[in-house]
C-alpha positions as CSV (number, residue, x, y, z in Angstrom):
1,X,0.0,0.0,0.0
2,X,1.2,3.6,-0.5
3,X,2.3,5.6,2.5
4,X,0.4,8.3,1.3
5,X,-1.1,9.2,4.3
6,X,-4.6,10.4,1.9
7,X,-4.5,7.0,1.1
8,X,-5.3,6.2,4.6
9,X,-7.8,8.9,4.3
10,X,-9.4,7.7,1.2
11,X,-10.1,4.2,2.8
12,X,-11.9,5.9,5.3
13,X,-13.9,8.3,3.4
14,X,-15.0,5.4,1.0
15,X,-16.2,3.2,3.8
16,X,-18.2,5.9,5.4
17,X,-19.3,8.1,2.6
18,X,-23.0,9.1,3.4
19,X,-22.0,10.1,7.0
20,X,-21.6,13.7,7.8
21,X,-17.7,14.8,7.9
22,X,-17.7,18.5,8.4
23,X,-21.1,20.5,9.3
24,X,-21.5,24.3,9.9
25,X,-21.9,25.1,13.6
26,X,-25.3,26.7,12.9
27,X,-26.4,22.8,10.9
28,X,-27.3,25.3,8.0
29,X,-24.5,22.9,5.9
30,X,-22.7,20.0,5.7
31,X,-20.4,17.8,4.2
32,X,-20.4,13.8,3.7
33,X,-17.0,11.9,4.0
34,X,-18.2,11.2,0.5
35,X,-18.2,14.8,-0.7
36,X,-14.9,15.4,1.5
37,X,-13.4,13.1,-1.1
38,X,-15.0,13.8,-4.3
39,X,-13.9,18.0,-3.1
40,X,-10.4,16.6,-2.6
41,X,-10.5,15.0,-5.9
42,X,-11.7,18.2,-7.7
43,X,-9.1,20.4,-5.6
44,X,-5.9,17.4,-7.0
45,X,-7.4,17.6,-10.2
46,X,-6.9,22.0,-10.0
47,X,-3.8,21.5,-8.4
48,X,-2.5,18.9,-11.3
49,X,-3.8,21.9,-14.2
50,X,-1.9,24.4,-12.6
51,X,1.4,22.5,-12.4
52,X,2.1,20.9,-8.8
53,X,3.7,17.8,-9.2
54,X,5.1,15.4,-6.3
55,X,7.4,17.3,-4.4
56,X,6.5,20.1,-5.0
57,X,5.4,22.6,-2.1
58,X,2.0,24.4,-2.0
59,X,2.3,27.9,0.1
60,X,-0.8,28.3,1.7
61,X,-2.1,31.8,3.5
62,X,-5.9,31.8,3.3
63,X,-8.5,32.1,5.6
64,X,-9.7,29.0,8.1
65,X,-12.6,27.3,5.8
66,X,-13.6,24.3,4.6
67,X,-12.1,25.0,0.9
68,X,-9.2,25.1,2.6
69,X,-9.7,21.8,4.1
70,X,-9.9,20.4,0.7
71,X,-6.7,21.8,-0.5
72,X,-5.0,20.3,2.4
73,X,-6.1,17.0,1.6
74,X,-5.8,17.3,-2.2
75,X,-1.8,18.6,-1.7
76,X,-1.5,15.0,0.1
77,X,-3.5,13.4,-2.6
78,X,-1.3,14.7,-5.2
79,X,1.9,13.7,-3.2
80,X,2.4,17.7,-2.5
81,X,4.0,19.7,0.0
82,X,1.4,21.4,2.5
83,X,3.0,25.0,3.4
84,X,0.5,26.8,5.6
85,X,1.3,30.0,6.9
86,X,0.0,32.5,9.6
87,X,-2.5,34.5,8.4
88,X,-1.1,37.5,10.1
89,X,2.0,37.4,8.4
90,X,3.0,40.5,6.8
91,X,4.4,40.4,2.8
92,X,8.0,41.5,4.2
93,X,7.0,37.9,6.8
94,X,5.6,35.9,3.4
95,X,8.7,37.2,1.3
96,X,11.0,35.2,3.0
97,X,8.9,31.6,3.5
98,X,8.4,31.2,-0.4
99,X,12.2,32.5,-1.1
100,X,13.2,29.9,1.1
101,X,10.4,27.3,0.3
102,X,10.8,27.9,-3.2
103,X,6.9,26.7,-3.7
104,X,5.3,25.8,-7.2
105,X,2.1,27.7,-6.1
106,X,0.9,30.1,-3.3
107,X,-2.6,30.4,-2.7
108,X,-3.9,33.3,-1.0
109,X,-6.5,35.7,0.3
110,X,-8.3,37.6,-2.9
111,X,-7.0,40.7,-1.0
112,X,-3.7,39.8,-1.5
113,X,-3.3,38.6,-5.1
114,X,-1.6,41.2,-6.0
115,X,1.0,41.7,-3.6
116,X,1.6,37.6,-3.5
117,X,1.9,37.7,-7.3
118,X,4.4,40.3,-7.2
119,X,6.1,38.1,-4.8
120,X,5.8,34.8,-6.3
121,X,7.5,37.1,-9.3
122,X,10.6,37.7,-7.2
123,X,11.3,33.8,-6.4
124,X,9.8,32.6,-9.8
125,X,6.8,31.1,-8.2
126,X,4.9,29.2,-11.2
127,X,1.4,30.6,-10.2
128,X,-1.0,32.4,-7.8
129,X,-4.7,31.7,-7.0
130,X,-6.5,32.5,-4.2
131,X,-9.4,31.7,-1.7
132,X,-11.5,33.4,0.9
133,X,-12.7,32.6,4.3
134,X,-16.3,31.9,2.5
135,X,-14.8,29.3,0.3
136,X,-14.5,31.5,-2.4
137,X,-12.2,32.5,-5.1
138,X,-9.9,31.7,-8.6
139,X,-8.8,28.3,-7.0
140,X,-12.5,27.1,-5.9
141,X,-14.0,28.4,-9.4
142,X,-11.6,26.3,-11.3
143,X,-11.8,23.0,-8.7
144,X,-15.5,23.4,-9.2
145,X,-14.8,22.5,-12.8
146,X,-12.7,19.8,-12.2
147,X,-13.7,15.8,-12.5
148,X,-14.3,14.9,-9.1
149,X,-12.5,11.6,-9.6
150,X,-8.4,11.4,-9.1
151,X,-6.1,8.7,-8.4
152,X,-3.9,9.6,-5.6
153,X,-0.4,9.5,-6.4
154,X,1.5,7.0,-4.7
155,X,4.2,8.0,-2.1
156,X,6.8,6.5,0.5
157,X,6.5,7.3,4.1
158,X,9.6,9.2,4.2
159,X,8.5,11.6,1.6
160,X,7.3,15.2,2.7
161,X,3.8,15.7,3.3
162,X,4.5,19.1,5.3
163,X,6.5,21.8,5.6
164,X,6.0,23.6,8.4
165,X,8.4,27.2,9.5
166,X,9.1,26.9,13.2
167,X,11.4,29.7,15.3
168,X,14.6,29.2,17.5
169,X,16.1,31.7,19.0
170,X,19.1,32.5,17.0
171,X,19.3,32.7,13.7
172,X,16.9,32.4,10.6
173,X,13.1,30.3,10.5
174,X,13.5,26.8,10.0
175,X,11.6,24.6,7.7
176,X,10.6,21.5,9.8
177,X,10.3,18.8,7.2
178,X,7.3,16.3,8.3
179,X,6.9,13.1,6.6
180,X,3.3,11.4,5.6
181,X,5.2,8.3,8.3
182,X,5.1,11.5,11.2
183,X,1.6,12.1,10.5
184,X,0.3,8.9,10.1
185,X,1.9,7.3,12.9
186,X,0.9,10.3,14.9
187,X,-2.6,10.8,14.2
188,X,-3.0,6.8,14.7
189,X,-1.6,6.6,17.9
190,X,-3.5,9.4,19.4
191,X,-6.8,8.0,18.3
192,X,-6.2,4.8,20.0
193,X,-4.6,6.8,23.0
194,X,-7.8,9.5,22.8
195,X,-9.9,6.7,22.3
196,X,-11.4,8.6,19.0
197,X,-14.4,7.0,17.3
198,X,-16.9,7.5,14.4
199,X,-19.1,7.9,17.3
200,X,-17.4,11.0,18.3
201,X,-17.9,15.0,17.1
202,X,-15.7,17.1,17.1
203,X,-16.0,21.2,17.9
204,X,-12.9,23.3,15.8
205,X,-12.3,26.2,16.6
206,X,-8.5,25.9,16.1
207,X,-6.3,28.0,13.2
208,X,-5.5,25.1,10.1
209,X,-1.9,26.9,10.0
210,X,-0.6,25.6,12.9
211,X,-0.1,21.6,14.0
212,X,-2.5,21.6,16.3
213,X,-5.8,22.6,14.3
214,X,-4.3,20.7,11.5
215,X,-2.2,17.7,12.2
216,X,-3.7,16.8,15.7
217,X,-7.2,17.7,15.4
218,X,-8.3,17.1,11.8
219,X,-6.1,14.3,11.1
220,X,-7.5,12.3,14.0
221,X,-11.0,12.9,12.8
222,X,-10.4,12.1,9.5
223,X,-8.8,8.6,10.6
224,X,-11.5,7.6,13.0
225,X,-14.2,8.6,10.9
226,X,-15.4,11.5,13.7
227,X,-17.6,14.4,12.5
228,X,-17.0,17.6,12.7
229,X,-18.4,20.8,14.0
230,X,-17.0,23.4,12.0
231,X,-16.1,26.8,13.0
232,X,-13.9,29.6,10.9
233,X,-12.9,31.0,13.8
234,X,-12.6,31.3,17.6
235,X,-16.4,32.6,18.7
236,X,-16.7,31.7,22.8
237,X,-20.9,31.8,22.4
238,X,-20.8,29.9,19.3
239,X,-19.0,27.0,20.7
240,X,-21.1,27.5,24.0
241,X,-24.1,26.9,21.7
242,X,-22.5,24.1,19.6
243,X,-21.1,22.2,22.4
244,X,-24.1,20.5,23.6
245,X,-23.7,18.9,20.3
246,X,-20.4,17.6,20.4
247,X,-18.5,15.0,22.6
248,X,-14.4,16.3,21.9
249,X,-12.6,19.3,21.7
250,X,-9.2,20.7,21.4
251,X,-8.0,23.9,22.1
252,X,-5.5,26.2,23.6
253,X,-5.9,27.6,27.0
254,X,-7.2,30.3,26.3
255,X,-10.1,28.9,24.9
256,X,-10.7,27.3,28.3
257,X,-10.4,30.9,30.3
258,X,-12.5,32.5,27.7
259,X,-15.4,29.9,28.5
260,X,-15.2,30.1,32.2
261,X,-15.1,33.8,31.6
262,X,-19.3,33.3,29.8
263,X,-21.7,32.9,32.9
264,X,-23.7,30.9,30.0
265,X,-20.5,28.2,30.1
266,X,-21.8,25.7,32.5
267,X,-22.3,22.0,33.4
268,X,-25.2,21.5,31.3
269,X,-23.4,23.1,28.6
270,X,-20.9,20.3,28.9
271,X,-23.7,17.6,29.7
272,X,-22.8,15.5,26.3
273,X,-19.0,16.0,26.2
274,X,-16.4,12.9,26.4
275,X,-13.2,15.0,26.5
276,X,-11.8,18.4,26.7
277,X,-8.1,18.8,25.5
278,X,-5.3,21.5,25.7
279,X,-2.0,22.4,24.7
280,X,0.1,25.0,22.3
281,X,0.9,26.6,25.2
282,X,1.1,25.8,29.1
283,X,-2.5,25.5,30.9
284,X,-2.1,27.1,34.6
285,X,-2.8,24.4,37.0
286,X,-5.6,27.3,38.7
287,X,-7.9,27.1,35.4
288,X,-7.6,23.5,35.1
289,X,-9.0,23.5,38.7
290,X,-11.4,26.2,38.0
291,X,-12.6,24.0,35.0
292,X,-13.3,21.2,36.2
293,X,-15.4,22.9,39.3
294,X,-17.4,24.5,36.8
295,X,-17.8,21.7,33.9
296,X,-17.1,18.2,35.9
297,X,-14.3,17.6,33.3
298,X,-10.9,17.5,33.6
299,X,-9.1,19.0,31.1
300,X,-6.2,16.7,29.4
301,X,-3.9,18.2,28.9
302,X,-0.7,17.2,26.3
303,X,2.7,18.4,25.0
304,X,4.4,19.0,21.2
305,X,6.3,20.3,18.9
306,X,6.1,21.7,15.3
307,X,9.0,19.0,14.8
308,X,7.4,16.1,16.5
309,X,3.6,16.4,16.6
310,X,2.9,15.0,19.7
311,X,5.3,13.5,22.4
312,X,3.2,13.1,25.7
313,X,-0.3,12.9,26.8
314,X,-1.9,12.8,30.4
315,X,-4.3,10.0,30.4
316,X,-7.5,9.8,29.1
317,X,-8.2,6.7,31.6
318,X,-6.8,8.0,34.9
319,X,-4.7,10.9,36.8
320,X,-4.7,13.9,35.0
321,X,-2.2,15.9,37.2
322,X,-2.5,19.4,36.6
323,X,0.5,20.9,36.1
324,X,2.3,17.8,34.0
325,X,1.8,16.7,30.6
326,X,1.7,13.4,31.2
327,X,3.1,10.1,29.8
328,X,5.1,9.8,26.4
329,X,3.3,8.2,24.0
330,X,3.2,5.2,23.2
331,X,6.0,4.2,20.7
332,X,7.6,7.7,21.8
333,X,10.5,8.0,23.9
334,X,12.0,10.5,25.9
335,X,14.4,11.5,28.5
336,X,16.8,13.9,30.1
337,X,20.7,13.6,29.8
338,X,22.3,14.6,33.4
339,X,20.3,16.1,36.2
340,X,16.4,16.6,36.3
341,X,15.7,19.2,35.7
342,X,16.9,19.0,32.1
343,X,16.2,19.5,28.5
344,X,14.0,17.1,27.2
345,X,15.2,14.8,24.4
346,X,12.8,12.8,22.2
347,X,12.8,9.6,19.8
348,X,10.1,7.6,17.6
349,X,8.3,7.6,14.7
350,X,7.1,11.3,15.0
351,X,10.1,12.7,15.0
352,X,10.2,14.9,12.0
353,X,13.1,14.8,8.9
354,X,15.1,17.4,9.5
355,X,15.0,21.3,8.5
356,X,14.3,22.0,4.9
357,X,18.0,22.8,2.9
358,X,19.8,23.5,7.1
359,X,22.0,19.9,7.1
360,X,23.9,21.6,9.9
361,X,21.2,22.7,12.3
362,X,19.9,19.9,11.8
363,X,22.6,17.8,12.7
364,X,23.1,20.6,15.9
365,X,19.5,19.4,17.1
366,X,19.9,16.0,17.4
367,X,22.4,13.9,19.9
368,X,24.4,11.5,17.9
369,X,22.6,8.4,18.6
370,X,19.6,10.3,17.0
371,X,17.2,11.8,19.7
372,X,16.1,15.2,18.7
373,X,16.8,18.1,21.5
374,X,13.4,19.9,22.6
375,X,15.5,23.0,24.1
376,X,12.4,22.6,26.5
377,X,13.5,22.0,30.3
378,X,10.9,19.4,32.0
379,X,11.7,16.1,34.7
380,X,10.7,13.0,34.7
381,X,9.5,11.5,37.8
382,X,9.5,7.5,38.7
383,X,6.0,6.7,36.9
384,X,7.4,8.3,33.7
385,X,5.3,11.6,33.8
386,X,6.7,14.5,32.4
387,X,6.2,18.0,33.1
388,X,7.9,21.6,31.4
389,X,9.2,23.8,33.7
390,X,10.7,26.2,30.8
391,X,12.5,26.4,27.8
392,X,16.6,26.6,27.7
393,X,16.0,29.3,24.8
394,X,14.1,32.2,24.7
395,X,11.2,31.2,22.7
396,X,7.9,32.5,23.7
397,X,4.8,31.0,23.1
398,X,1.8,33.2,23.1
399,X,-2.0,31.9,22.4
400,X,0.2,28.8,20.7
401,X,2.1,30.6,18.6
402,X,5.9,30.9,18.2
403,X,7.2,34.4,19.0
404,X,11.1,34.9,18.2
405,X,12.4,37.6,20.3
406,X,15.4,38.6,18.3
407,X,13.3,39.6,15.6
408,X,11.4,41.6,17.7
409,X,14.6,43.4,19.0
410,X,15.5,43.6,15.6
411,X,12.6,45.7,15.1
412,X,12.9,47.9,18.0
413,X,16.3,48.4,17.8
414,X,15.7,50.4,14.4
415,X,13.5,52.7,16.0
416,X,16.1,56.0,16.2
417,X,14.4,57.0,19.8
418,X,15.6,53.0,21.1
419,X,18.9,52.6,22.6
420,X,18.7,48.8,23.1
421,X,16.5,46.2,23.8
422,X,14.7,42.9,25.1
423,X,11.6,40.6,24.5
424,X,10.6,38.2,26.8
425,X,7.6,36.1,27.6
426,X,5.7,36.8,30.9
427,X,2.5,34.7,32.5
428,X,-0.9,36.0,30.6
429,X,-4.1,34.5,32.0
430,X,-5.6,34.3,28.3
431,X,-2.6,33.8,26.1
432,X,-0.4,31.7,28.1
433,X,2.9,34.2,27.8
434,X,2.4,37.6,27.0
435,X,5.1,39.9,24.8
436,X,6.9,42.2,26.5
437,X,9.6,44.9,25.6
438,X,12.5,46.2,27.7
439,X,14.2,48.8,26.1
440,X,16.3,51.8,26.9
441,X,16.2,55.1,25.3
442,X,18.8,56.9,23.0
443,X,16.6,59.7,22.7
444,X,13.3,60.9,24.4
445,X,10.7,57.5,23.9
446,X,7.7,58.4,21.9
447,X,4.2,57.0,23.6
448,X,4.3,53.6,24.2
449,X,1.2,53.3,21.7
450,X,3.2,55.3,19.2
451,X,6.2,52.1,19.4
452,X,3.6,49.4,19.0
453,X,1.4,51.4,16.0
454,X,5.5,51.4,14.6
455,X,6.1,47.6,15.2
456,X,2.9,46.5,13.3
457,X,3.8,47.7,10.2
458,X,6.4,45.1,9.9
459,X,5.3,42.5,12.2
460,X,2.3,39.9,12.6
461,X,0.0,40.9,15.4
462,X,1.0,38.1,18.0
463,X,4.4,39.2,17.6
464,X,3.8,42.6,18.4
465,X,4.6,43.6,22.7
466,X,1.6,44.0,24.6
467,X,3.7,46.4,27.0
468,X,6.7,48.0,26.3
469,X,8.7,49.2,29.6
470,X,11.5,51.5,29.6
471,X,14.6,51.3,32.1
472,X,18.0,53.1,32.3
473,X,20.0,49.9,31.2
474,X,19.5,46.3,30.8
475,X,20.5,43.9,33.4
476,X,23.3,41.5,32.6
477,X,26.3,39.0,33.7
478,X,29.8,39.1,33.8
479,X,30.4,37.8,30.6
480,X,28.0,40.9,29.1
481,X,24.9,39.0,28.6
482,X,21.3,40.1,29.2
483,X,19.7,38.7,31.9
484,X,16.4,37.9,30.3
485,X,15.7,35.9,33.7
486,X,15.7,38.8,35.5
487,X,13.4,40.6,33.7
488,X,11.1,37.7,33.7
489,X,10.7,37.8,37.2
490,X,10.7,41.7,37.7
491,X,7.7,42.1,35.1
492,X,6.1,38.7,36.2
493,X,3.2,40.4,37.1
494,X,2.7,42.4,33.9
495,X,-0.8,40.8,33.1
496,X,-2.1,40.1,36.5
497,X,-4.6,37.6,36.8
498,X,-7.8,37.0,35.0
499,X,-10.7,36.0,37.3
500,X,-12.0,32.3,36.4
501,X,-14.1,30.9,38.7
């Protein structure tokens, strides 16, 4: 059989065609698993008249919708590269993802043709269509011309079925190559581990740019056959009104603080749900406690990587320890190299290819016997469960996201009134970690309002500081360095605390 993981797909789709795959939150429409794969067929069939030929990667930066689904699924169909990008990524952001990429197509928001087609110009892109978050646009009109039959093109597991730009701290974005064998192995295990069935429905309210609305939560319903309850975006009373129809949800914590925050969020709202699930970004122990008072579930919650999908899992039978991540999963190893606590090192069939054209970071990232390096510090105690206690870099994660503080600084640091500065991540009740700026002044500051009006120009909103504090210099160590720890802790209480019971 092919290790195209649509093949997979396909096998599902044909043995439950007349059940409902994706619906509308408001039940005003609705797709069968058969029209999920005659859509896919139509979208591969579009994707083979414009060009894209195995290998090659599809750019995608289009709005969350069901189109979009399709053109996901047909890229794998077509033995494709899947590209997805932040929506809120400037042009100057996008420039540099397709230079490096090197895509046979971008697809884009009808707002943006232009600009992307200028773009694609630079870096010889072969063409540019677009779509819209109503399923809309030059790449849906020409799919809905298309036959809606296709044969998917056959593929090994180690070929790419993703490419997916992830941020260190030094240096340029990286290109984290993930196989259809990461995916597939992946989305398998956590449907045995979730215990996912046809029987469930799903509510998604997650971003398809990033793994987790994607790879975790779409993939899984696709392989166990689960329907979905389709949202375009985050709405808190829209899933508060959808949710007595569902049984499974992911989201990030946020989500969870933003539902506790709705008087209308109760038990009874909750009365039909199997599982609640979290991660992107650390849940506070306080609103998994505050969660569970109000809905009578606990939340489970679990831990991943752009480059590995998911590594651990608390359980869905048992403990779910607030504060921890749980257990690796199964077929998934990992453990810590000298004294706990440490970074976190990780092995298995989820573990991703390497970074797309970097040979030498990638051989930097993993140990020589092959286990890739997290950077993220966590112990392990005797039972095997694992919980972060920080990163060893300076990545922040905010509402999920990736935030790359040298860029940031970058940023700042070209503002004439800014002497120097630096970005760190600090506790959010909503967004996990919340950006903040240090900076010192060469000149008289403008208003703080003034600095982040500047930054978003250039940069996407979630990159953009929330505060911006100014001090007479930056801490730092003998050796020069800025103490980013120290600023951690002096502006720990930024963002207070956000009132969730």
């Amino acid at each position: 059989m092919s290790g195209n993981l649509y093949a997979r797909f396909e096998q599902v789709f044909g043995a439950n065609a007349p059940r409902i795959a994706l619906r509308s939150a408001d039940g005003a429409a609705a797709l069968t698993f058969g029209g999920l794969a005659r859509g896919a067929s139509r979208y591969a069939n579009a994707l083979g008249a414009l060009g894209v030929e195995p290998g090659d990667r599809v750019t995608v930066q289009a709005e969350k919708s069901v189109a979009n689904v399709l053109l996901y699924l047909a890229t794998l169909k077509v033995g494709a590269v899947y590209q997805p990008l932040n929506t809120a990524y400037t042009a100057a952001e996008v420039a540099y993802f397709v230079a490096d990429a090197q895509p046979k197509l971008i697809v884009c928001d009808p707002a943006r043709q232009a600009e992307m087609r200028a773009l694609g110009d630079r870096s010889k892109v072969f063409a540019v269509v677009n779509l819209d978050q109503e399923g809309n646009g030059s790449l849906a009109t020409m799919a809905a011309t298309m036959d809606d039959r296709h044969e998917t093109a056959p593929r090994d597991g180690d070929d790419l079925a993703g490419l997916l730009y992830t941020s260190g701290t030094t240096g340029r974005s990286k290109g984290a190559m993930i196989t259809h064998a990461n995916l597939e192995s992946n989305a398998g295990t956590l449907v045995d581990l979730w215990r996912i069935t046809p029987g469930d429905t799903l509510l998604h309210a997650l971003p398809i740019f990033h793994v987790h609305g994607l790879f975790v939560a779409l993939n899984t319903a696709f392989l166990s056959a689960a329907s979905t309850i389709w949202l375009n975006r985050f709405d808190v009373r829209a899933m508060i009104a959808a949710m007595p129809d569902a049984t499974l949800m992911m989201g990030v914590p946020s989500f969870y603080t933003r539902l506790l925050a709705e008087p209308a969020f109760t038990g009874d709202t909750a009365r039909n749900m199997r599982l609640f699930i979290s991660g992107s970004a650390p849940l506070l122990a306080d609103t998994h406690k505050a969660f569970q008072a109000r809905s009578g579930h606990a939340i489970l919650e679990r831990y991943g990587m752009t480059e590995t999908g998911m590594i651990a899992s608390n359980p869905h039978d048992g403990a779910r320890v607030p504060g921890t991540v749980g257990f690796a999963l199964p077929g998934v190893s990992v453990r810590i190299r000298g004294a706990q606590p440490g970074v976190l090192e990780v092995t298995g069939p989820n573990v991703f290819k390497g970074y797309w054209r970097m040979p030498e970071k990638t051989r930097e990232e993993f140990t020589a016997d092959r286990w890739f390096i997290t950077g993220d510090v966590g112990a392990i105690d005797a039972e095997g469960r694992v919980s972060i206690v920080g990163r060893a870099r300076d990545l922040i994660i905010s509402g999920g996201l990736n935030v790359y503080p040298k860029e940031i600084e970058d940023a700042l640091d070209a503002i004439p009134h800014i002497g120097e500065s630096a970005v760190i991540g600090v506790p959010h009740p909503d967004f996990g970690e919340g950006v903040v700026a240090v900076v010192t002044a060469r000149t008289e500051l403008p208003p703080e309002a003034e600095i982040i009006a500047a930054l978003s120009a250039s940069l996407a909103r979630f990159k953009v500081p929330k505060r911006i504090f100014e001090v007479a210099e930056l801490p730092r160590n003998a050796m020069g360095k800025v103490q980013k720890a120290e600023l951690r802790k002096r502006y720990a209480a930024t963002f207070g605390s956000l009132s969730i019971m």
